[in-house]
C-alpha positions as CSV (number, residue, x, y, z in Angstrom):
1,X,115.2,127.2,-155.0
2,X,118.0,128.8,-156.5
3,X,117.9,129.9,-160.4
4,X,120.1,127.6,-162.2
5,X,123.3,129.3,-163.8
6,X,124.2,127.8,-167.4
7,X,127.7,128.7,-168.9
8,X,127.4,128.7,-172.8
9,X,130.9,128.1,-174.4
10,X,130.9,129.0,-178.4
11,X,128.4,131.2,-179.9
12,X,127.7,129.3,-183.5
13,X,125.0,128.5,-185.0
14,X,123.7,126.1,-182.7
15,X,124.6,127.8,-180.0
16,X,120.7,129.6,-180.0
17,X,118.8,126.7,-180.3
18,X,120.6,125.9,-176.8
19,X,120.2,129.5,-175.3
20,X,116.5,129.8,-176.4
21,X,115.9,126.5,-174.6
22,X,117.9,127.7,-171.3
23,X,116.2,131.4,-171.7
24,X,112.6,129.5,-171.7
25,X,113.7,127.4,-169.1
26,X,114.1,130.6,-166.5
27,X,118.3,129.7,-166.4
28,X,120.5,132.9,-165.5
29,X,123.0,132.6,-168.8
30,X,126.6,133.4,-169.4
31,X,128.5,133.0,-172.5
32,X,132.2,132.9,-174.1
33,X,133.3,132.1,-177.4
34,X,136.5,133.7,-179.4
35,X,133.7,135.7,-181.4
36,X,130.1,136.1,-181.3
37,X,129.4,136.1,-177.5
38,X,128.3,139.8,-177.4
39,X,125.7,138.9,-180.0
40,X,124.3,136.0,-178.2
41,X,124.4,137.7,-174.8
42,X,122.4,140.9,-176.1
43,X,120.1,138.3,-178.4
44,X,119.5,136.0,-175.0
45,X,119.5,138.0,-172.1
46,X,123.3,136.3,-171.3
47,X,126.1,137.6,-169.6
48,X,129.0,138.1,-171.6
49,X,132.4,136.4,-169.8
50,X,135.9,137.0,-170.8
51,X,137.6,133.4,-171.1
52,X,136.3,129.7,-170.6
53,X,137.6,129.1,-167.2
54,X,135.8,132.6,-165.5
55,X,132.9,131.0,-167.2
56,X,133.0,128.0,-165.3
57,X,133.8,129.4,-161.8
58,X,130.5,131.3,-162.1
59,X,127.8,128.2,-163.3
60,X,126.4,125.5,-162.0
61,X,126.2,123.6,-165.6
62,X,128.5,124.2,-169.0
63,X,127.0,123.5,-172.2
64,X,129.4,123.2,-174.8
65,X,128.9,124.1,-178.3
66,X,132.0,124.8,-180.0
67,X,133.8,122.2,-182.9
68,X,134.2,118.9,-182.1
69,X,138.0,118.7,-181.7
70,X,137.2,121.0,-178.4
71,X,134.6,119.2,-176.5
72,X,136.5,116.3,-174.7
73,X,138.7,119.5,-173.3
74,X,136.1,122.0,-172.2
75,X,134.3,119.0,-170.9
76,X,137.1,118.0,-168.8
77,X,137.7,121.5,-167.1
78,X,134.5,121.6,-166.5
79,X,134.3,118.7,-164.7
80,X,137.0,118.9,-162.8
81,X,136.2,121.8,-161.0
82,X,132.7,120.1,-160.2
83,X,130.1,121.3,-162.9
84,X,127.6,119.4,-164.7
85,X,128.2,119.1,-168.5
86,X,125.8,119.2,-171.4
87,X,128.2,118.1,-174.7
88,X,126.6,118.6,-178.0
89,X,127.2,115.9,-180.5
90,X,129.8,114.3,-181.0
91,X,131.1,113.8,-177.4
92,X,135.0,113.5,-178.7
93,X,136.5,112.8,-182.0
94,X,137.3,109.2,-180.3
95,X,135.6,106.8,-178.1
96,X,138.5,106.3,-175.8
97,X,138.1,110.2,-175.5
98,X,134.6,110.1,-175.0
99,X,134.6,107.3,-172.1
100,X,137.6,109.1,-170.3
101,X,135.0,112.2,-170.4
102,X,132.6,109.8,-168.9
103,X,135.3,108.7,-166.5
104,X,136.1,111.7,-165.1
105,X,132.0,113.1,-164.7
106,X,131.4,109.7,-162.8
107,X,134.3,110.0,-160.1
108,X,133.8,113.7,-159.8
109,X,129.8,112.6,-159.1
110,X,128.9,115.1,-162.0
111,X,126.3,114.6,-164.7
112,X,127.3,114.3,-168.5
113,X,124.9,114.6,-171.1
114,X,125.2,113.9,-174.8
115,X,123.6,116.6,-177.3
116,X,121.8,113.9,-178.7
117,X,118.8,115.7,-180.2
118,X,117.3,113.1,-182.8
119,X,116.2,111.5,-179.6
120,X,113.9,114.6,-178.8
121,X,112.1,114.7,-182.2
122,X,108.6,113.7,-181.9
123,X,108.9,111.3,-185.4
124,X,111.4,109.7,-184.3
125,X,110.3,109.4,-180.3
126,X,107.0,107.8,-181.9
127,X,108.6,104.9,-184.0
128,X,110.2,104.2,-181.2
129,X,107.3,103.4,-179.4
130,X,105.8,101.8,-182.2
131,X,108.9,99.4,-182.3
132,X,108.8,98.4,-178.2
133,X,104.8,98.0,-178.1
134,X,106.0,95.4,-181.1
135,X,103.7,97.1,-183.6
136,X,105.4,95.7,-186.5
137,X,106.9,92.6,-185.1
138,X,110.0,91.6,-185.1
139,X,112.4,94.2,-186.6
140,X,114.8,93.0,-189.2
141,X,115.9,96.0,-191.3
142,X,116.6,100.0,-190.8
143,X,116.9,102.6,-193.6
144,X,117.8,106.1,-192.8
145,X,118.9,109.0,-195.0
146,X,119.8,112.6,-194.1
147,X,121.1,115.0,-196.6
148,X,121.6,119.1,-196.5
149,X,124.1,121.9,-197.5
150,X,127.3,121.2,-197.1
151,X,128.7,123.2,-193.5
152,X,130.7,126.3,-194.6
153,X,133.3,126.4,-191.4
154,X,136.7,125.3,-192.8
155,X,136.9,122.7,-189.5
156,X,133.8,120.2,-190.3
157,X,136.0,119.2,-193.4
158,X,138.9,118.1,-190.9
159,X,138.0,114.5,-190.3
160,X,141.9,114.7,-188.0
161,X,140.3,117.2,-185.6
162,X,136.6,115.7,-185.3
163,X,134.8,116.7,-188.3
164,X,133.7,114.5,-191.6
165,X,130.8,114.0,-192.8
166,X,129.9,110.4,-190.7
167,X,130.6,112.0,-187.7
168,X,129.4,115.2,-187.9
169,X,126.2,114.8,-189.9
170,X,125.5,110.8,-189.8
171,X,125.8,110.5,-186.0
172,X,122.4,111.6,-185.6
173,X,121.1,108.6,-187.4
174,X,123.9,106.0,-186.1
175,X,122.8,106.8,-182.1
176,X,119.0,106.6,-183.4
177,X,119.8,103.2,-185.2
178,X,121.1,101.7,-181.4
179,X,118.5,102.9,-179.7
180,X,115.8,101.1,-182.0
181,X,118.2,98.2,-182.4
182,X,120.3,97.7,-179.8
183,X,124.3,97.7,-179.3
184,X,126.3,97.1,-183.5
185,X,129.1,94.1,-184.1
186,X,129.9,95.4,-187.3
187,X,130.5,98.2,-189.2
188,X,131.2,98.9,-193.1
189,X,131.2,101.9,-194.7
190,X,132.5,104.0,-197.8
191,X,132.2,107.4,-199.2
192,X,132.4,108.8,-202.5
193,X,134.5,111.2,-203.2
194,X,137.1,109.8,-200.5
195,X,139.0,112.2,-198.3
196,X,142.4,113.4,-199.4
197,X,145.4,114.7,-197.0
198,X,142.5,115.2,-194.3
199,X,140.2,117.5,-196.1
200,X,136.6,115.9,-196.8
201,X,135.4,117.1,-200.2
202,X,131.8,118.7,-200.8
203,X,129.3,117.4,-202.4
204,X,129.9,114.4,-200.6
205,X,128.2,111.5,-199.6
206,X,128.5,108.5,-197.2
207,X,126.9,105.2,-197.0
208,X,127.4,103.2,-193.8
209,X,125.8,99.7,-192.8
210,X,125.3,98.5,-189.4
211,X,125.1,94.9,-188.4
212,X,123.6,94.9,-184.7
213,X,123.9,92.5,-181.8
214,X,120.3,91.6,-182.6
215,X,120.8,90.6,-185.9
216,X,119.2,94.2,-187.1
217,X,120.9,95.5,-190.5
218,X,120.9,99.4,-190.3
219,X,121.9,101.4,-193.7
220,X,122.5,105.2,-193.6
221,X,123.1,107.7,-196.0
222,X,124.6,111.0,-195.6
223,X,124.9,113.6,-198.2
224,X,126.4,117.6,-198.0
225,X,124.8,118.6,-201.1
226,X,125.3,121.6,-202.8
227,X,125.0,125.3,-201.1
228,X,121.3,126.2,-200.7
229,X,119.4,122.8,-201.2
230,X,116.6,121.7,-198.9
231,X,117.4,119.5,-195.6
232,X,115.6,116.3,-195.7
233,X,115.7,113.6,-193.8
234,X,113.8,110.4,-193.7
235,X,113.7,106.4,-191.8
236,X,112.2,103.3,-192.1
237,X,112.5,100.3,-189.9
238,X,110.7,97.5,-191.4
239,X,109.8,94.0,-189.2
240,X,108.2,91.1,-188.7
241,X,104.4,92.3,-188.8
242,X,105.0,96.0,-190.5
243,X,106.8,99.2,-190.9
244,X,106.9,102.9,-189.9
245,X,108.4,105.2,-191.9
246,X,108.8,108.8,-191.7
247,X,109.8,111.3,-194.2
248,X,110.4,115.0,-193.7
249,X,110.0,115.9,-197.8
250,X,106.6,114.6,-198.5
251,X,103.3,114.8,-196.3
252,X,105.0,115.4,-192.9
253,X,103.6,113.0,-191.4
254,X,104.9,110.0,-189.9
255,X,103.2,106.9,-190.9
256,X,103.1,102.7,-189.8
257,X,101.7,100.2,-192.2
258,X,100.7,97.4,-189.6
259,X,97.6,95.1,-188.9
260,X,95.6,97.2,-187.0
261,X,93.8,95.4,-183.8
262,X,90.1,94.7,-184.7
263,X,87.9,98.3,-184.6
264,X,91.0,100.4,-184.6
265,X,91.6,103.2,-186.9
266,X,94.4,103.2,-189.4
267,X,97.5,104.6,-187.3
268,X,98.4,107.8,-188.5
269,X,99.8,110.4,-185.3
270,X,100.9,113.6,-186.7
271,X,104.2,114.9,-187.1
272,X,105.7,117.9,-185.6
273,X,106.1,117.8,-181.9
274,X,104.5,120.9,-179.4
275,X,107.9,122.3,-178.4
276,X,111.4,122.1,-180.1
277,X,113.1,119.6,-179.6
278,X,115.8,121.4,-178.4
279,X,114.0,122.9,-175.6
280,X,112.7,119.3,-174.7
281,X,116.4,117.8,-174.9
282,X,117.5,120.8,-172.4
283,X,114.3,120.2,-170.1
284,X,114.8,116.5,-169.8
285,X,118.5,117.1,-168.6
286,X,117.4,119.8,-166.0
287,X,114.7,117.1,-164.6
288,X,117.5,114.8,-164.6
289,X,119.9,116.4,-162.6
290,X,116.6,117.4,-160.2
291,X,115.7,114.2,-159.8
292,X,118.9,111.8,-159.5
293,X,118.1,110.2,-162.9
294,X,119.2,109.4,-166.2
295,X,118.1,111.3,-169.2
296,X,117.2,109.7,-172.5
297,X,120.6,109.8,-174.3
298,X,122.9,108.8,-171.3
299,X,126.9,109.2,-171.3
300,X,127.5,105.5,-172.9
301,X,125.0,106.8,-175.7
302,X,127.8,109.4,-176.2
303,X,130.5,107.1,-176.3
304,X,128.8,104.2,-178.3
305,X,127.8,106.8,-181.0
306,X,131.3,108.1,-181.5
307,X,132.8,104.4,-181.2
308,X,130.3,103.5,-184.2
309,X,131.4,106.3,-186.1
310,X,135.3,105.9,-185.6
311,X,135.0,102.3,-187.0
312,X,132.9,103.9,-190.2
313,X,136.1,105.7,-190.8
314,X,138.5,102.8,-190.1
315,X,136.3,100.7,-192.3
316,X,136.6,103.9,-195.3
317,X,140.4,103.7,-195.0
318,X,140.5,99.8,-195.1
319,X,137.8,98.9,-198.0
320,X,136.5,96.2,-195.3
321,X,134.0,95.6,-192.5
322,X,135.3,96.5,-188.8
323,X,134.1,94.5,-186.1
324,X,133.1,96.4,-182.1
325,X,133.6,94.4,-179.0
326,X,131.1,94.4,-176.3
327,X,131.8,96.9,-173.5
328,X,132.3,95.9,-170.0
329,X,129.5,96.4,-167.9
330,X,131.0,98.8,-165.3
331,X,132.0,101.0,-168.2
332,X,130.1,104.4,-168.3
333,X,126.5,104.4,-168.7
C-alpha cells in the first residue's frame, strides 16, 4: 500500500494539532500558507510547496486550515480536481455554501469531512453513550458553556467574512447539541456587546437557545474573555431518569447522577481520553476513506452546524426567534 500524501493549506495555530496527527499517522506531508509553512515543514517533517494549486496536484487528500471566509474555496479546487477534503470548522460562512461544498464532493465521488473535533473528545463521546443506552431517560434539557481568550487575528472579528464569536467559538457546542438531540426548529440568540459595522467587540459573550425537532431545549454560552484567562468549558444534559455533566474547571472528571442498576457501582469513567483527539478525529477519516464509510461528523453535520449558526446571527440582528426547515432527504449526508 501506498503512503498516503496529505496537503496542508495554512500554517496557524491549528494547523499542528492536524500535522502532529498526519505525522503519527505515517502520511507523507506538504504544506502552503502565505506565511508560516517553512516553520511547520521543518517542525513536521513536511514538504514546503509554493502555492495552493501545486499543493493539490501532488496529494491524495487537502486539509484545510486557514480562516473561515477561505474554506468553501480551497475546498472546491480541491475537489474538483479529485482529492479528498478534510475542512476544519466551520465548513463555509453559509449553509448554502457549505451544501454546495457537499455537492460538488458527492458528484466528484470524493470524501468531505467536517473538522468537527468536540466529537473526538472522550467527555463528550461518553455522555453520548450514556444518553443512547438511555441512562438518564428521556432527555429534556442541554446546558453548555465554553469560554477562553478572545482570538488575536484581526479576521475572527469579521462576522461578513466567517468569523464571530457563534460561529467560530460556539459551533463546537451547536454540532454537539444535534448530535445528542437531534435536527433544531428554532433558533434565538443575542449577544452582548452587539456587533457594530462588522467588527465583533472583545470581551464578548453570546447566549444562543436551541429548540430541537425532539422537543430538547439546548442553551449555549460563549464568552472571549479577556487576554490570558483560563479555557473552560463545561455540559449538562439533564432527562427523564438523570444527568451527566462534565466540567473541565473542577475535578476533571466527567460524572452521571442516575439510578444505578441493582449491585452496580456509582458511574464515574474518567476523563481525559488516551490519544488527542485530534489524532483520533484524523484516524477515523483515514479508516473512512479505507473502508467506504462514513466518519462520525459527516458532510450534513457540516452543513447543519453552519445552518444553526447563520440563523443565531439572523436571530441577533432581528431581536426574535428564527425558525429551520427540514432538509430534503437526498440532500448531503
Amino acid at each position: 500500500m501506498s503512503t498516503l500524501k496529505v496537503g496542508l493549506i495554512g500554517a496557524g495555530g491549528i494547523s499542528r494539532v492536524h500535522a502532529d496527527a498526519w505525522r503519527a499517522l505515517g502520511a507523507e506531508g506538504f504544506v502552503t500558507s502565505l506565511e508560516g509553512a517553512d516553520e511547520i515543514a521543518a517542525e513536521y517533517g513536511f514538504t514546503e510547496v509554493a502555492d495552493v494549486d501545486t499543493l493539490i496536484d501532488r496529494v491524495d487528500v487537502v486539509d484545510i486550515v486557514t480562516p473561515s471566509s477561505t474554506h468553501a474555496d480551497f475546498a472546491l479546487r480541491a475537489i474538483a480536481r479529485g482529492r479528498h477534503v478534510v475542512c476544519e470548522k466551520p465548513l463555509a460562512p453559509t449553509a448554502a455554501d457549505a451544501a454546495a461544498v457537499a455537492r460538488a464532493a458527492d458528484a466528484a465521488g470524493v470524501r468531505l469531512f467536517p473538522a468537527h473535533v468536540v466529537r473526538y473528545m472522550g467527555e463528550y463521546r461518553k455522555i453520548k453513550e450514556t444518553i443512547d443506552a438511555g441512562r438518564i431517560g428521556t432527555v429534556a434539557v442541554q446546558r453548555f458553556s465554553r469560554a477562553g481568550s478572545a482570538p488575536l487575528t484581526p479576521w475572527f472579528f469579521r462576522e461578513s467574512t466567517g468569523g464571530g464569536v457563534v460561529r467560530d467559538l460556539m459551533i463546537h457546542d451547536i454540532d454537539q447539541a444535534m448530535w445528542f438531540a437531534g435536527p433544531v426548529a428554532q433558533v434565538f440568540a443575542v449577544q452582548n456587546p452587539p456587533t457594530v459595522d462588522d467588527r465583533v467587540p472583545a470581551p464578548v459573550t453570546s447566549h444562543v437557545v436551541l429548540t430541537h425537532r425532539s422537543g430538547v431545549i439546548s442553551h449555549i454560552h460563549g464568552s472571549w474573555v479577556a487576554a490570558g484567562m483560563p479555557f473552560r468549558t463545561s455540559v449538562e444534559v439533564a432527562g427523564s431518569a438523570g444527568r451527566v455533566r462534565y466540567d473541565s474547571a473542577e475535578d476533571l472528571s466527567l460524572r452521571t447522577d442516575a439510578v444505578a442498576a441493582p449491585g452496580s457501582p456509582d458511574y464515574l469513567p474518567p476523563m481525559s481520553p488516551q490519544e488527542s483527539p485530534y489524532y483520533a478525529e484524523i484516524a477515523d477519516f483515514v479508516t473512512a476513506i479505507a473502508e467506504g464509510r462514513d466518519a462520525l461528523v459527516t458532510p450534513r453535520d457540516g452543513i447543519d452546524a453552519v445552518a444553526v449558526a447563520e440563523a443565531a446571527y439572523a436571530s441577533i440582528a432581528a431581536g426574535a426567534p428564527v425558525s429551520l426547515t427540514a432538509e430534503a432527504e437526498e440532500d448531503p449526508r
